[in-house]
C-alpha positions as CSV (number, residue, x, y, z in Angstrom):
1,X,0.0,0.0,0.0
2,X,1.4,3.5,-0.7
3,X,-0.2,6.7,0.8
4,X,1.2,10.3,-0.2
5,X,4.2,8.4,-1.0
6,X,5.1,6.4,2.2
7,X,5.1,2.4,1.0
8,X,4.0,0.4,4.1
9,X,4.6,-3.4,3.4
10,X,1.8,-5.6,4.8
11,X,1.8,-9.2,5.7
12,X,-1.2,-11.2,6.7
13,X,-0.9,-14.8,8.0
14,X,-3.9,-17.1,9.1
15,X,-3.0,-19.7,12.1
16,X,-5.4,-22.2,13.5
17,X,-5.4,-20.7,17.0
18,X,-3.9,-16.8,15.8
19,X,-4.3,-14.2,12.9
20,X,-0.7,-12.5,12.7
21,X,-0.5,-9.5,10.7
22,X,2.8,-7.1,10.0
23,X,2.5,-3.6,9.2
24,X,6.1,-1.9,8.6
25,X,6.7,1.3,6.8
26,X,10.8,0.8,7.9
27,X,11.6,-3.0,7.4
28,X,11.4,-3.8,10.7
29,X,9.1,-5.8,12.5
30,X,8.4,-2.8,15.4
31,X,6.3,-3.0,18.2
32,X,4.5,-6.6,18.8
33,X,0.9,-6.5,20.2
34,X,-1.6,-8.7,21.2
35,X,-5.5,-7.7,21.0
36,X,-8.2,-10.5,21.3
37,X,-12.2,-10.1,21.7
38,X,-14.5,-11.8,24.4
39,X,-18.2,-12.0,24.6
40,X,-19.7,-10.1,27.9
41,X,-22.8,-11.5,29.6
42,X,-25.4,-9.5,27.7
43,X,-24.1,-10.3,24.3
44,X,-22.0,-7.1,23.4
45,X,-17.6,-7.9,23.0
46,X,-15.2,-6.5,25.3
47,X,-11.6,-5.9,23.7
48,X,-8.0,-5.9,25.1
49,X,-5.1,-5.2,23.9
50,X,-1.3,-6.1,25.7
51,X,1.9,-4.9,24.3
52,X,4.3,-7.7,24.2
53,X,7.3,-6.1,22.7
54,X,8.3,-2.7,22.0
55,X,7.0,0.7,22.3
56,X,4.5,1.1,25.2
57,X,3.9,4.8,25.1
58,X,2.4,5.2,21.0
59,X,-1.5,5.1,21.5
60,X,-1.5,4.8,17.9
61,X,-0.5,1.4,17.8
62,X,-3.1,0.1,20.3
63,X,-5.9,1.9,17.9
64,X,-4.5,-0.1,15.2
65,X,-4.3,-3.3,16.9
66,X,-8.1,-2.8,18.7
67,X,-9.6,-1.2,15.4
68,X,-8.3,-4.7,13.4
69,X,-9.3,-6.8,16.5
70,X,-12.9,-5.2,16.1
71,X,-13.4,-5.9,13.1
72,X,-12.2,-9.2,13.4
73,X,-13.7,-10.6,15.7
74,X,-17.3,-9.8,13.6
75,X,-16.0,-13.0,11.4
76,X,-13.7,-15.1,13.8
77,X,-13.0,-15.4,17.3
78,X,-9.3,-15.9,16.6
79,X,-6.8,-13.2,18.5
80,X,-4.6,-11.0,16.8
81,X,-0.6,-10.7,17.2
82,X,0.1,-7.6,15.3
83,X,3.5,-6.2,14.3
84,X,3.8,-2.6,13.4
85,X,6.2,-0.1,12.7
86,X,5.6,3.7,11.3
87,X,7.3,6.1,9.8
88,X,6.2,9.7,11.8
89,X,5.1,11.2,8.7
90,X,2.7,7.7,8.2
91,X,0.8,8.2,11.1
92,X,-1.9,10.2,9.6
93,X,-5.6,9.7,9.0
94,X,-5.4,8.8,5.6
95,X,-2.7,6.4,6.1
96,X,-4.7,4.4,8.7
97,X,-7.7,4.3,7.0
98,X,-5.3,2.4,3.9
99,X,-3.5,0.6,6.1
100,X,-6.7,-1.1,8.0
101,X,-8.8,-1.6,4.7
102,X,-5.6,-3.5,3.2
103,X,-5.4,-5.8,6.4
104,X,-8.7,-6.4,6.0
105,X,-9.1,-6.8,2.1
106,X,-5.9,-9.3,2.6
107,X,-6.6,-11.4,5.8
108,X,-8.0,-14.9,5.4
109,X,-10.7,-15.5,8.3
């Protein structure tokens, strides 16, 4: 995917027990996070996401990882390990919207 001329190289792969998806505008594998979806009592999902590796001070990243995980879990119950790494001038709007729709468009569930 390329977005006002930052490339971002995306990798989806389908696990029997995971989804693992890498997002990396550098060539690096980034910050490493887990997000996974559970069903509460009355029917509605309740979300988490837990840094594994990496950066724990970017909010961005745990948007990215509970945004996927969200619309995930509408099709599988599968968690998500997500790697991700940004360039600071790929961190807008536009490039999320890309980046999310291509993760989607190219994940197996």
């Amino acid at each position: 995917v390329e977005v006002e001329g930052i490339k971002t190289d995306i990798i989806c792969s389908t696990f029997s027990d995971y989804f693992f998806v890498v997002v990396t505008q550098i060539d690096k594998f980034g910050t490493i996070l887990r997000a996974e979806s559970a069903e509460k009592a009355d029917g509605g999902a309740i979300y988490s996401v837990n840094t594994l590796l990496g950066r724990r001070d970017d909010p961005l990243l745990t948007i990215y990882a509970r945004q996927l995980i969200e619309r995930i879990s509408q099709f599988s119950k599968k968690p998500l390990v997500l790697s991700i790494s940004l360039q600071e001038e790929g961190r807008g709007k536009e490039h999320f919207e890309a980046i999310v729709n291509s993760v989607l468009q190219n994940i197996t569930l």
